[in-house]
N, C-alpha and C positions, 0 to 999 in steps of 0.2 A: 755481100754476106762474108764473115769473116772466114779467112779456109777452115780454122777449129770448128764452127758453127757449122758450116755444110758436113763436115764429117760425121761431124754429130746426128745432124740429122738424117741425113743418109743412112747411118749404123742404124738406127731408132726405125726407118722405116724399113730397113731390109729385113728387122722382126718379125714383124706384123706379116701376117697370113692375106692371102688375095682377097678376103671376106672381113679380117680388118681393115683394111686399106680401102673398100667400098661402103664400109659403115662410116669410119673418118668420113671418107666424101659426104654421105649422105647426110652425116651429122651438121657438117661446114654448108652443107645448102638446103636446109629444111628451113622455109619462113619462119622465123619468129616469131612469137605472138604479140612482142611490141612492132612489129612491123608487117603484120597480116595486112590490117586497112590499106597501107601503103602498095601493098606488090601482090594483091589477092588477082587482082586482075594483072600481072603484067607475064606474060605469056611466056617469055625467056627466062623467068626464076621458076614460073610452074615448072615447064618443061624440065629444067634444071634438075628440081626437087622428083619428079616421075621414073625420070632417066636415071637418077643412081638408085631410090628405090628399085628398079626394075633391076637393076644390075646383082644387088643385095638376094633378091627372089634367084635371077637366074644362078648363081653363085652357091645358092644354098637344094640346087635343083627343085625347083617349084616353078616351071616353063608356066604353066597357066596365070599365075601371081607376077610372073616376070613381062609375059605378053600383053596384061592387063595395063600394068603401071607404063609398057613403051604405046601401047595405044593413048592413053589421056595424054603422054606427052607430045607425039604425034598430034593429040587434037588440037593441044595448045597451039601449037606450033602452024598448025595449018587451019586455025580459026574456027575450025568443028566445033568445041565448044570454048563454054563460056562461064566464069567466074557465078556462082546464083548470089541472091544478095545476101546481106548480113543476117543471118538469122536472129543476133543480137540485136539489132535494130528492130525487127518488127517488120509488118508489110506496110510501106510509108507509101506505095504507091497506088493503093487501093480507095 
């Protein structure tokens, strides 16, 4: 990155408030909706997505909403739970 460029952006985030800088996050890893089907199940984006939500809660002090979103990440992560299917789709397996 060119030195001009890092300064830049360096100035640009030393802005942004500790509750900006974890919405940026949150926003940079919230699944997509072109790309739900794809990573609905994949356990290291869920987490991902739990884990800066939660951060966003604890930041805005809301400990119960923050403890909430690190437990589903936690689940992801430790296989406790699990993606329900598409609700779009219907019950195909019935």
């Amino acid at each position: 990155m060119p030195e001009s460029t890092q300064l830049s952006s360096t100035d640009t985030l030393s802005k942004l408030s500790t509750l900006e800088l974890a919405q940026v996050l949150a926003e940079r890893l919230t699944i997509r909706p072109n790309d739900w089907h794809r990573l609905k199940s994949n356990r290291q984006a869920r987490a991902r997505e739990q884990a800066a939500a939660a951060l966003i809660f604890l930041l805005k002090e809301q400990p119960e909403e923050a403890l909430a979103r690190f437990n589903q990440a936690s689940g992801w992560l430790d296989r406790s739970i699990s993606a329900p299917p598409c609700p779009s789709h219907g019950d195909h397996g019935r």
